[in-house]
N, CA, C and O atoms as a printed pandas DataFrame, in Angstrom:
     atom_number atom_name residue_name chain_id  residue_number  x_coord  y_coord  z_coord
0              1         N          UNK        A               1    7.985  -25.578   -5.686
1              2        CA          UNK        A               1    6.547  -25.497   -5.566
2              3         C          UNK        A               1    5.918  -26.358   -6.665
3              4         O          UNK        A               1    6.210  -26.355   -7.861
4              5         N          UNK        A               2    5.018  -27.081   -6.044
5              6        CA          UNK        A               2    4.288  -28.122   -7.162
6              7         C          UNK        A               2    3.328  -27.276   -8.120
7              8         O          UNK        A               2    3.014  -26.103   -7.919
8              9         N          UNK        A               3    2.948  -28.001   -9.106
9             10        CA          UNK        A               3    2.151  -27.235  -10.428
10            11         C          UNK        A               3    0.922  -27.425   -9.229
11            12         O          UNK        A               3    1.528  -26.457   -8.771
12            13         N          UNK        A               4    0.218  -27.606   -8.630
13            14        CA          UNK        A               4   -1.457  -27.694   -7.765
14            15         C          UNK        A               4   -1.218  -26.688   -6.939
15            16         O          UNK        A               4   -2.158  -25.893   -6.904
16            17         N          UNK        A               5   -0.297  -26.411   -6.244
17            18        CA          UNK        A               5    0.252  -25.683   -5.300
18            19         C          UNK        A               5    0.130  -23.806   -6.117
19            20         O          UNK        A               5   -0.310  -22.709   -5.772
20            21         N          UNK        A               6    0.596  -24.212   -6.924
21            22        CA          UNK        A               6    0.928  -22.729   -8.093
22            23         C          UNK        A               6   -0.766  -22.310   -8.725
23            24         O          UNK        A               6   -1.239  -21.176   -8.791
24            25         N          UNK        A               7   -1.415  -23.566   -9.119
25            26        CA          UNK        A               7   -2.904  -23.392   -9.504
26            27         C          UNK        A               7   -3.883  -22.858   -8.231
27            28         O          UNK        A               7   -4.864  -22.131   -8.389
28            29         N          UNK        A               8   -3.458  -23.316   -7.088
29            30        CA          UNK        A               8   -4.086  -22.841   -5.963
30            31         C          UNK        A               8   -3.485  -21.426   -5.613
31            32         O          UNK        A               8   -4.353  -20.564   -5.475
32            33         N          UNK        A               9   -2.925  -21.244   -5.539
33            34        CA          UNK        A               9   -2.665  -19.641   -5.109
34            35         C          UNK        A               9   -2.986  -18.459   -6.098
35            36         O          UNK        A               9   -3.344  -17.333   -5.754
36            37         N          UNK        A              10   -2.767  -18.981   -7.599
37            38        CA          UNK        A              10   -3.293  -18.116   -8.197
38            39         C          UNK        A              10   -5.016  -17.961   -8.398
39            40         O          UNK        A              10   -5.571  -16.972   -8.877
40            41         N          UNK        A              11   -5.616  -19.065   -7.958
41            42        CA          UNK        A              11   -6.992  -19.050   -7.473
42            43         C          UNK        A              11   -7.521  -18.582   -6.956
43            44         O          UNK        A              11   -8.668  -18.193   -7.175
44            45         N          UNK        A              12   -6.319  -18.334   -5.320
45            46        CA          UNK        A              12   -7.045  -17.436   -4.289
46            47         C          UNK        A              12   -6.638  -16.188   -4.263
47            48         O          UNK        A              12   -7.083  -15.253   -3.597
48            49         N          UNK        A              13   -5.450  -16.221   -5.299
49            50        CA          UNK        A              13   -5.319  -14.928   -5.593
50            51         C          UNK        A              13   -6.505  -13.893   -6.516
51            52         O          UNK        A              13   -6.833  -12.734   -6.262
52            53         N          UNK        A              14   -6.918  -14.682   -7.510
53            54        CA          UNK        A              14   -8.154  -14.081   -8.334
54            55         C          UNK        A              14   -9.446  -13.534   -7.696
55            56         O          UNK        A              14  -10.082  -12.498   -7.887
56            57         N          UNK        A              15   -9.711  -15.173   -6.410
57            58        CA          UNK        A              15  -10.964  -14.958   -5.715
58            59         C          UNK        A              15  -10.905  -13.986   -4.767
59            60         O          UNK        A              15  -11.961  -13.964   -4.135
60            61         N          UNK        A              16  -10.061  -13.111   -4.370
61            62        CA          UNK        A              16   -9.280  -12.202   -3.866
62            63         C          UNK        A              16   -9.369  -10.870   -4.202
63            64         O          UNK        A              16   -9.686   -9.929   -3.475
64            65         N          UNK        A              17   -9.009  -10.872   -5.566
65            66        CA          UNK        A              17   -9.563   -9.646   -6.547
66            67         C          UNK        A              17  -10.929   -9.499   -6.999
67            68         O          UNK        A              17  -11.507   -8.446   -7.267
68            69         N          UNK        A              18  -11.495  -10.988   -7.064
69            70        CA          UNK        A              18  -12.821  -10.810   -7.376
70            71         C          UNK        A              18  -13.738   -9.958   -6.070
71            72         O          UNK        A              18  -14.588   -9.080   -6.218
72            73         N          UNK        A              19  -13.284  -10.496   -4.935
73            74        CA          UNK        A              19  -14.118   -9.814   -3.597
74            75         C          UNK        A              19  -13.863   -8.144   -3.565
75            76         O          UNK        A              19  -14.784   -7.330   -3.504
76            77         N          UNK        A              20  -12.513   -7.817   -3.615
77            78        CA          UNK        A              20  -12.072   -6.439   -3.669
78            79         C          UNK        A              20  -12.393   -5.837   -4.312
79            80         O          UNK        A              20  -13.217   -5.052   -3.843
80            81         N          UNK        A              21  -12.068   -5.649   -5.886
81            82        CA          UNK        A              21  -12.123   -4.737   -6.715
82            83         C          UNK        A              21  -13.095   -4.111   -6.593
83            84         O          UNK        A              21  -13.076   -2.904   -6.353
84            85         N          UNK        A              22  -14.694   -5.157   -6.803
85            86        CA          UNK        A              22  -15.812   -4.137   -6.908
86            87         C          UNK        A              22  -16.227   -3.305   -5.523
87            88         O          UNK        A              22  -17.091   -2.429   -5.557
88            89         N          UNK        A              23  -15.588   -3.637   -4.418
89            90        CA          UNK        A              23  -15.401   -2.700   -3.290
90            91         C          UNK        A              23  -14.712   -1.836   -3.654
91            92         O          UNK        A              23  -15.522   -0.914   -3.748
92            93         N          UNK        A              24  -13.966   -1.527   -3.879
93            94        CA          UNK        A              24  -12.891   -0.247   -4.185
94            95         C          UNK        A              24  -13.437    0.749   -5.278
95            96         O          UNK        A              24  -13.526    1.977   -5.270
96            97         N          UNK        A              25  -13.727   -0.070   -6.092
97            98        CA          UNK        A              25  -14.402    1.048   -7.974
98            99         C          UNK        A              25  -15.706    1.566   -7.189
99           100         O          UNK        A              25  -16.036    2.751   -7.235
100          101         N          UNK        A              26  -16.535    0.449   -6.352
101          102        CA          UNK        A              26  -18.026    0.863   -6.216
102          103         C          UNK        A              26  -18.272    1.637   -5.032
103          104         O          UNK        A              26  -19.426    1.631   -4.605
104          105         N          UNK        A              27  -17.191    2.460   -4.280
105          106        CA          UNK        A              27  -17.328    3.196   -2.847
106          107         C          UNK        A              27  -18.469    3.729   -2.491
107          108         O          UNK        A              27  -19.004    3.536   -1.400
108          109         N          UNK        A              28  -19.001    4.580   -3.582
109          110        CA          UNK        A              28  -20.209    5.279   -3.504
110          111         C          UNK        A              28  -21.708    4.812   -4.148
111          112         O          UNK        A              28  -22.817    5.316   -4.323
112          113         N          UNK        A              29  -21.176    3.813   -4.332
113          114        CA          UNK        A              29  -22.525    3.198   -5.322
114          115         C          UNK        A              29  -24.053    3.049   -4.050
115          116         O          UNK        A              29  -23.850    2.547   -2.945
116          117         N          UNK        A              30  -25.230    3.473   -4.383
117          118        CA          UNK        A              30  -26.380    3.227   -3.825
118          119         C          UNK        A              30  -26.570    1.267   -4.769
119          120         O          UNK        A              30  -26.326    0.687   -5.828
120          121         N          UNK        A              31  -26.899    1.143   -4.004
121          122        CA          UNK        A              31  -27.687   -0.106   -3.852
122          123         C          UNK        A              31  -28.886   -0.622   -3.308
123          124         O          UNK        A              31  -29.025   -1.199   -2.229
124          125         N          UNK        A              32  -29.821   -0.332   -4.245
125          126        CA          UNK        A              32  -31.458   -0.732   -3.618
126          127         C          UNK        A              32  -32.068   -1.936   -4.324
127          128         O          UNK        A              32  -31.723   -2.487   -5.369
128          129         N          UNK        A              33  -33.133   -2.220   -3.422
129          130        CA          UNK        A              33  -33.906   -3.350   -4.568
130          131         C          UNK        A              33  -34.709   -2.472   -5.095
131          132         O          UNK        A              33  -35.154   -1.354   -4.833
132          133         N          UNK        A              34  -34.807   -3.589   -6.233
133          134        CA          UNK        A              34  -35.969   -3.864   -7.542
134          135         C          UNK        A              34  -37.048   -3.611   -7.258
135          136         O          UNK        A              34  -37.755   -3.071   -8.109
136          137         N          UNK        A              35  -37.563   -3.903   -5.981
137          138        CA          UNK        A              35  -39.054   -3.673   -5.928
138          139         C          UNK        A              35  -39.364   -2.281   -5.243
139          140         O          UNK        A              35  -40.553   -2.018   -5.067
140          141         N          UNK        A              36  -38.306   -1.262   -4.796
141          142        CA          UNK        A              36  -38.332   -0.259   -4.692
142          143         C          UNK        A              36  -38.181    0.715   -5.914
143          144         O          UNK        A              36  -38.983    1.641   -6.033
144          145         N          UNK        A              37  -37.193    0.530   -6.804
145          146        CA          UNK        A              37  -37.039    1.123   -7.555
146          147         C          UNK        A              37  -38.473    0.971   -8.876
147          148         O          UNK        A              37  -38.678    1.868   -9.692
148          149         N          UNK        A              38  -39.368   -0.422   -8.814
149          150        CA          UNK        A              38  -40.084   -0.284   -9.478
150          151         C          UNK        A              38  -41.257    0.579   -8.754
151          152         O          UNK        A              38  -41.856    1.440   -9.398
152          153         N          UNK        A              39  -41.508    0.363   -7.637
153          154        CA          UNK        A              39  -42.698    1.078   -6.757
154          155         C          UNK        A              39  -42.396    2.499   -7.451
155          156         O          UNK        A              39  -43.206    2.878   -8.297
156          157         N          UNK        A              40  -41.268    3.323   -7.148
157          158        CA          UNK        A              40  -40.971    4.512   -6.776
158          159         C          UNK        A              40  -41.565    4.908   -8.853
159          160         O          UNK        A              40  -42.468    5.720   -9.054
160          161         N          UNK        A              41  -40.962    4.283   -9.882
161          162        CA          UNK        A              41  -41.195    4.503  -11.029
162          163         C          UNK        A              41  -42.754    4.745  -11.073
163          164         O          UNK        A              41  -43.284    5.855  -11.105
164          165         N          UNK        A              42  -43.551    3.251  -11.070
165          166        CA          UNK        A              42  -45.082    3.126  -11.260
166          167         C          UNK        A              42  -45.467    4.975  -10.619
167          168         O          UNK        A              42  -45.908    5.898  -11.304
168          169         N          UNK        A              43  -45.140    5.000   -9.269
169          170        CA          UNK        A              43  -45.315    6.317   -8.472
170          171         C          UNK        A              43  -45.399    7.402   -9.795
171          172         O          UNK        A              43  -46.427    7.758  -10.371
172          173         N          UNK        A              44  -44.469    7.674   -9.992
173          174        CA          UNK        A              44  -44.020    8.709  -10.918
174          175         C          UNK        A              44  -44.779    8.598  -11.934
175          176         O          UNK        A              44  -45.342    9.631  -12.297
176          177         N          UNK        A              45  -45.053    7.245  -12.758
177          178        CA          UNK        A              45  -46.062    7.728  -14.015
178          179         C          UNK        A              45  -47.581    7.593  -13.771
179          180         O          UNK        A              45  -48.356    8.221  -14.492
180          181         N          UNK        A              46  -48.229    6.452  -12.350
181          182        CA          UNK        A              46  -49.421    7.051  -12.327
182          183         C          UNK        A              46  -49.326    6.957  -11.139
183          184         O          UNK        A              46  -49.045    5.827  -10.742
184          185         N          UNK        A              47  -49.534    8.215   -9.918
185          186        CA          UNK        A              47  -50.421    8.321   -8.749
186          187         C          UNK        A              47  -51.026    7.633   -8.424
187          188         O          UNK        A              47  -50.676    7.019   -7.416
188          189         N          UNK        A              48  -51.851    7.417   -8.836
189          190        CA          UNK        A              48  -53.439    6.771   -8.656
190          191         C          UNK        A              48  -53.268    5.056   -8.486
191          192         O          UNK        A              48  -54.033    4.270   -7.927
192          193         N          UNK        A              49  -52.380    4.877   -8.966
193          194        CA          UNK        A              49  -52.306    3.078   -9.079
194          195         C          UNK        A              49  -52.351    2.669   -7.980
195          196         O          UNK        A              49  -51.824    3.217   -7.011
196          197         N          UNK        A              50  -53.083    1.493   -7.963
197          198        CA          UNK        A              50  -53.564    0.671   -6.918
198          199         C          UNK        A              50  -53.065   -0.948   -6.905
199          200         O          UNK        A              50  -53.659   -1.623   -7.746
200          201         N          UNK        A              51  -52.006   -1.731   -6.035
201          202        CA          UNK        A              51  -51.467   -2.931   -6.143
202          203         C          UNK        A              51  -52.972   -3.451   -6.718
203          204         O          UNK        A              51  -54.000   -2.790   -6.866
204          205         N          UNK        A              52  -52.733   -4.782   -6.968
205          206        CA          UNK        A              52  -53.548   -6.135   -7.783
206          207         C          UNK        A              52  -53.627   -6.461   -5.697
207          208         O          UNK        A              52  -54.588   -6.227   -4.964
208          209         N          UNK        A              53  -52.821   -6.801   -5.468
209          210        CA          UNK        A              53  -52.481   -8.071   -4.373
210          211         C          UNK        A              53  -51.114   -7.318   -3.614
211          212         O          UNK        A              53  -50.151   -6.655   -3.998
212          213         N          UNK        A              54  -51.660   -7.857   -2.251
213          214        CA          UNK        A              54  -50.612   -7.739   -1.207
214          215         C          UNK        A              54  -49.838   -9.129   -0.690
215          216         O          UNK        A              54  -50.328  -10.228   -0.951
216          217         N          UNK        A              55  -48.681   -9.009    0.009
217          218        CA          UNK        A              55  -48.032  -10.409   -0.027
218          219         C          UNK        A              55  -49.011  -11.352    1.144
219          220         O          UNK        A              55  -49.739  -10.663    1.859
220          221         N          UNK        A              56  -49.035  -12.218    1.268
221          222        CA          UNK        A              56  -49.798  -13.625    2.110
222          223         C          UNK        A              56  -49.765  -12.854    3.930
223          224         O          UNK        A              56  -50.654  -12.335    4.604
224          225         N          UNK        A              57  -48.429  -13.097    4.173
225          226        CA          UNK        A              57  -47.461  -12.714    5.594
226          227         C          UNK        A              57  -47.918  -11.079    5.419
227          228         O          UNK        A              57  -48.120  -10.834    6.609
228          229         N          UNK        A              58  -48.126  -10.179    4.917
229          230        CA          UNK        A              58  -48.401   -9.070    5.484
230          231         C          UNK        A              58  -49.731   -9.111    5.710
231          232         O          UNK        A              58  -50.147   -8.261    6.497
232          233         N          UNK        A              59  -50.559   -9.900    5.216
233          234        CA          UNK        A              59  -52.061   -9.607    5.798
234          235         C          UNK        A              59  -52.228  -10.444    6.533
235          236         O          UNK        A              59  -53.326  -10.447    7.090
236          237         N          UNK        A              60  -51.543  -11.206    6.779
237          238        CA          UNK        A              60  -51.363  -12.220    7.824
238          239         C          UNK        A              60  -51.243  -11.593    9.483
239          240         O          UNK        A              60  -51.941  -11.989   10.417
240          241         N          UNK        A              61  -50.170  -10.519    9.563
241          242        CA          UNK        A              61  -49.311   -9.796   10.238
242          243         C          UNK        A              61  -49.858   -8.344   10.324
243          244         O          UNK        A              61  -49.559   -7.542   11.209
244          245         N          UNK        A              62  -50.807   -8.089    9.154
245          246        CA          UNK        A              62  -50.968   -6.784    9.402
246          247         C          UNK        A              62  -49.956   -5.660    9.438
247          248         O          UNK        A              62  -49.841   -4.773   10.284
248          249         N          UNK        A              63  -49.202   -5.894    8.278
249          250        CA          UNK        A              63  -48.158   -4.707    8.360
250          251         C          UNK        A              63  -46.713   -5.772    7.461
251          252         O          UNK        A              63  -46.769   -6.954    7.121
252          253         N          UNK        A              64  -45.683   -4.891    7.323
253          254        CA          UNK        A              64  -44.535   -5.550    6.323
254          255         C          UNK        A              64  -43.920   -6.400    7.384
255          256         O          UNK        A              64  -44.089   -6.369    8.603
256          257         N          UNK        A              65  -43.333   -7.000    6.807
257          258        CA          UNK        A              65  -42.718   -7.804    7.544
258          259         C          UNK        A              65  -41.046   -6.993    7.584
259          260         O          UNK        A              65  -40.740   -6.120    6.772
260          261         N          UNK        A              66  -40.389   -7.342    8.354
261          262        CA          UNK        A              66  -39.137   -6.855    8.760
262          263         C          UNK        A              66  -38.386   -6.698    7.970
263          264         O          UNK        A              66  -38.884   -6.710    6.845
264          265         N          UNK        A              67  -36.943   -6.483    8.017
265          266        CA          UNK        A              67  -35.603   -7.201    6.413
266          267         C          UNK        A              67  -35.082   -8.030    7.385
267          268         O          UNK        A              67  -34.519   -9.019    6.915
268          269         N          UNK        A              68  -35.086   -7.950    8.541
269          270        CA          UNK        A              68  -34.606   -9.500    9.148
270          271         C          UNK        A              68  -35.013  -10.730    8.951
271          272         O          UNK        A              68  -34.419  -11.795    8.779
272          273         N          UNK        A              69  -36.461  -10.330    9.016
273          274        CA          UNK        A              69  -37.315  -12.023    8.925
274          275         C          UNK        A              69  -37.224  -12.255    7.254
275          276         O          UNK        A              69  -37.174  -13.387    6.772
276          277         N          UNK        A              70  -37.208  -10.930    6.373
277          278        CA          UNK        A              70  -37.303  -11.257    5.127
278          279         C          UNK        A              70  -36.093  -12.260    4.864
279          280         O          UNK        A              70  -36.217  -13.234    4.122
280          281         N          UNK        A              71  -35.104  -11.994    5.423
281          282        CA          UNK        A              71  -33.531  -12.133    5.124
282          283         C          UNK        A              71  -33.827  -14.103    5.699
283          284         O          UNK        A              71  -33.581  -15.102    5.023
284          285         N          UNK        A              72  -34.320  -14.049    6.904
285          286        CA          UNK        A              72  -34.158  -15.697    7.370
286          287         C          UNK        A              72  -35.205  -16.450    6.205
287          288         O          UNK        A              72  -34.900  -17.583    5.832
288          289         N          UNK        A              73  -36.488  -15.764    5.626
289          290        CA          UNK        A              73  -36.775  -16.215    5.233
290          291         C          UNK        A              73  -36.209  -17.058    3.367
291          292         O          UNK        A              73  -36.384  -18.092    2.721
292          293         N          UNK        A              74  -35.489  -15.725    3.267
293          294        CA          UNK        A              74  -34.844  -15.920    2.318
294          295         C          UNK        A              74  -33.539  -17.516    1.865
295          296         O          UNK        A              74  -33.176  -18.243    0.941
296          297         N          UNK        A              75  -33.305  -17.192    3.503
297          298        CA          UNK        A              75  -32.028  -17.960    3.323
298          299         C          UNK        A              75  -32.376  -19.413    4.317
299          300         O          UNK        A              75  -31.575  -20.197    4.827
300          301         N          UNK        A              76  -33.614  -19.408    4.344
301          302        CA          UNK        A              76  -34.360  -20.769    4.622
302          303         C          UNK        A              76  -34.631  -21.640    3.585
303          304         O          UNK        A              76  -34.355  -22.838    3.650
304          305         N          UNK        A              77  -35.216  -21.053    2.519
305          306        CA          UNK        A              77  -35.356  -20.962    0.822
306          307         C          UNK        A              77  -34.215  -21.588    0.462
307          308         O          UNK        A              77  -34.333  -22.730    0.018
308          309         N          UNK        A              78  -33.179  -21.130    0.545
309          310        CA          UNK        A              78  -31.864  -21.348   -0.280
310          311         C          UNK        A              78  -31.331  -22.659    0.099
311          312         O          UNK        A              78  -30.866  -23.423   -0.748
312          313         N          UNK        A              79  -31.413  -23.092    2.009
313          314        CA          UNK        A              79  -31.086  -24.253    1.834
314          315         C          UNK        A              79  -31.460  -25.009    1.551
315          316         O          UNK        A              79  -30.753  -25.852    0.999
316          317         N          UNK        A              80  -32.963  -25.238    1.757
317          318        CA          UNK        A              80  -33.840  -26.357    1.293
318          319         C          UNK        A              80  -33.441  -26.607    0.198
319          320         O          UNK        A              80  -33.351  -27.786   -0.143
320          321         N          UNK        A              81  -33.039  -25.431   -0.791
321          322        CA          UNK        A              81  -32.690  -25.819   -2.347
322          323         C          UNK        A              81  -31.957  -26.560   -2.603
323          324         O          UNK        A              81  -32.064  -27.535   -3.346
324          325         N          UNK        A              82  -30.654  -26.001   -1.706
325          326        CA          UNK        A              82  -29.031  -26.667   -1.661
326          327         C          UNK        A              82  -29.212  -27.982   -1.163
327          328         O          UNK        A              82  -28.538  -28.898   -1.635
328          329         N          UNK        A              83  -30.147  -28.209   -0.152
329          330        CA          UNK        A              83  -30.323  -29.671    0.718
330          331         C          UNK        A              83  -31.095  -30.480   -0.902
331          332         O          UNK        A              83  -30.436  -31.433   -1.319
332          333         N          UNK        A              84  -32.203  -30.169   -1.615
333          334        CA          UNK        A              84  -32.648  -30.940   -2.522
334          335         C          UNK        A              84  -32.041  -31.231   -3.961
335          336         O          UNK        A              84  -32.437  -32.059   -4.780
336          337         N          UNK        A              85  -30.541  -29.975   -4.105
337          338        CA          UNK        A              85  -29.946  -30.658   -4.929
338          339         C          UNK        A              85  -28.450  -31.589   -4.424
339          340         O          UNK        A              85  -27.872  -32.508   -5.006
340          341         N          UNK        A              86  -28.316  -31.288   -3.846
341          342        CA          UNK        A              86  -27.329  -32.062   -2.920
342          343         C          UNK        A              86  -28.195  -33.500   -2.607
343          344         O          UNK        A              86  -27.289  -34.332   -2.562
344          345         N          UNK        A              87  -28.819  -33.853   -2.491
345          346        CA          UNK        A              87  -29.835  -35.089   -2.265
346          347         C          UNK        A              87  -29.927  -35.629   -3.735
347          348         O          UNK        A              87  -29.720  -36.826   -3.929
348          349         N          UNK        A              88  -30.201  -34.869   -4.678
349          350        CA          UNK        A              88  -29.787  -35.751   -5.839
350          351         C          UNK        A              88  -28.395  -36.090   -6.433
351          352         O          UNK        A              88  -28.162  -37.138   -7.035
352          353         N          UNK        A              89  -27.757  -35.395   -6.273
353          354        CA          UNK        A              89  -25.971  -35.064   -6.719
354          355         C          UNK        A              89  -25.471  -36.093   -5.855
355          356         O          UNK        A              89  -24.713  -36.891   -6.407
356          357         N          UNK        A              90  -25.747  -36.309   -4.413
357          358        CA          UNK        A              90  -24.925  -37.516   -3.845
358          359         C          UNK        A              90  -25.648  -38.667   -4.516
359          360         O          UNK        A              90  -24.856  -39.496   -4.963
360          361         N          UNK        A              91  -27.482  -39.081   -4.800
361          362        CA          UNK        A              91  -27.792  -40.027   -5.415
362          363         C          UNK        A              91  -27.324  -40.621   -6.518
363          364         O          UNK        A              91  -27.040  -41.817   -6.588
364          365         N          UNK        A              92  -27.192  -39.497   -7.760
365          366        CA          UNK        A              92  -26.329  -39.625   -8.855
366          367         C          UNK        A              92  -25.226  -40.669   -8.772
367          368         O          UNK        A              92  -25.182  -41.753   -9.353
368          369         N          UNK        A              93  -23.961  -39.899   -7.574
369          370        CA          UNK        A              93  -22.552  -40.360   -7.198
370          371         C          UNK        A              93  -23.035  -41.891   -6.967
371          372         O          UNK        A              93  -22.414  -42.757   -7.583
372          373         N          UNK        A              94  -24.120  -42.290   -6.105
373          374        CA          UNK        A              94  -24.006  -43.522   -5.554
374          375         C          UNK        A              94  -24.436  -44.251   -6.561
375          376         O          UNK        A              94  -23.878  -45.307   -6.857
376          377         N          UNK        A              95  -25.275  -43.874   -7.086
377          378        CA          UNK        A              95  -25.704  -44.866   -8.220
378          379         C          UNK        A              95  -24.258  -45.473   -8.938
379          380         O          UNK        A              95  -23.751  -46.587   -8.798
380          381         N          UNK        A              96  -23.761  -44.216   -9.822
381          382        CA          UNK        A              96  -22.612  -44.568  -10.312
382          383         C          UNK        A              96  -21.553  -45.446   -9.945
383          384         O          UNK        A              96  -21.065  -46.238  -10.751
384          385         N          UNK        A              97  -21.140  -45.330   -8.651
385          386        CA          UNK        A              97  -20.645  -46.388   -7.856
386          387         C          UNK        A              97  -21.154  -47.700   -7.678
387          388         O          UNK        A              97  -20.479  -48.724   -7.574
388          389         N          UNK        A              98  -22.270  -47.611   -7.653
389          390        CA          UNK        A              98  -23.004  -48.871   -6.826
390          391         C          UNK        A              98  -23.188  -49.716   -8.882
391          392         O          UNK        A              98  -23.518  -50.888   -9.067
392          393         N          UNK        A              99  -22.915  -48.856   -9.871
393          394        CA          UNK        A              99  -23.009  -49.394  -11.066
394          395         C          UNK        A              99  -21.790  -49.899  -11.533
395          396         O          UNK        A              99  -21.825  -50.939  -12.189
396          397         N          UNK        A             100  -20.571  -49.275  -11.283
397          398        CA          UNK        A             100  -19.142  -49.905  -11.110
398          399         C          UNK        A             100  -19.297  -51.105  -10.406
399          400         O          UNK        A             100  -19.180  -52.186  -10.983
400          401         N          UNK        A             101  -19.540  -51.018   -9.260
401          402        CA          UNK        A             101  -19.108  -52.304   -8.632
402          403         C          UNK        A             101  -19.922  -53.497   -8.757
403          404         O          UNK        A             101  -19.488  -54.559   -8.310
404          405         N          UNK        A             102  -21.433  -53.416   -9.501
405          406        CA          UNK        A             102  -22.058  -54.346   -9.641
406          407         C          UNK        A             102  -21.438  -54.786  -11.495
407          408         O          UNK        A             102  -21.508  -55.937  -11.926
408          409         N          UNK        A             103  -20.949  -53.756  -12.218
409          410        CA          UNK        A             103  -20.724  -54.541  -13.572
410          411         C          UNK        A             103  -21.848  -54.055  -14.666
411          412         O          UNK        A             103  -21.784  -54.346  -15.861
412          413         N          UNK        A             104  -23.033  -53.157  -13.981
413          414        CA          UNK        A             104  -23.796  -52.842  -15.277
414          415         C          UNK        A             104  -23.191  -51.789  -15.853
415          416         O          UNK        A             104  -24.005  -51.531  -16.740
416          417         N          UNK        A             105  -22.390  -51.062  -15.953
417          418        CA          UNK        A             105  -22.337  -49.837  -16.618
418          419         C          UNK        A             105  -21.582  -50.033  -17.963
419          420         O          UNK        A             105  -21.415  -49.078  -18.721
């Protein structure tokens, strides 16, 4: 077995344990968001509080919006991100190249 061969398996062996473990230790763990757990607090120390502002899309919509649409919206977000750093990261690469082969670098 080659030394890359040996670095790769113990890789996917780790990334492996990394996915599992905290499944196994965390069986019973609750998992909520942040913006529940802060609502539910504010609740508790004053009643009476009144939001500043509601989000854009619920008064838009008249009501919350889903966790589905939240979820596409979310992960609409993420690629654009991935698409605008990936758009510079390949620019980077080409430059660099295109600076090798012309002799300025």
């Amino acid at each position: 077995m080659s030394k890359n061969t040996k670095i790769v398996i113990v890789l996917l062996v780790i990334c492996i344990l990394l996915a599992a473990i905290p499944v196994l230790v965390l069986r019973d763990a609750q998992f909520g968001g942040s913006d529940d757990a802060g609502s539910q607090m504010i609740e508790e120390i004053d009643e009476d509080y009144v939001p500043w502002f509601t989000p854009v899309l619920e008064n838009l919509i008249g009501g919350e919006l889903p966790g589905e649409v939240e979820s596409l919206f979310f992960c609409i977000q993420t690629g654009i991100g991935v698409g605008i750093i990936a758009f510079f990261m390949g620019r980077f690469v080409e430059r660099k190249k295109w600076m090798k082969k012309t002799g300025a670098e």
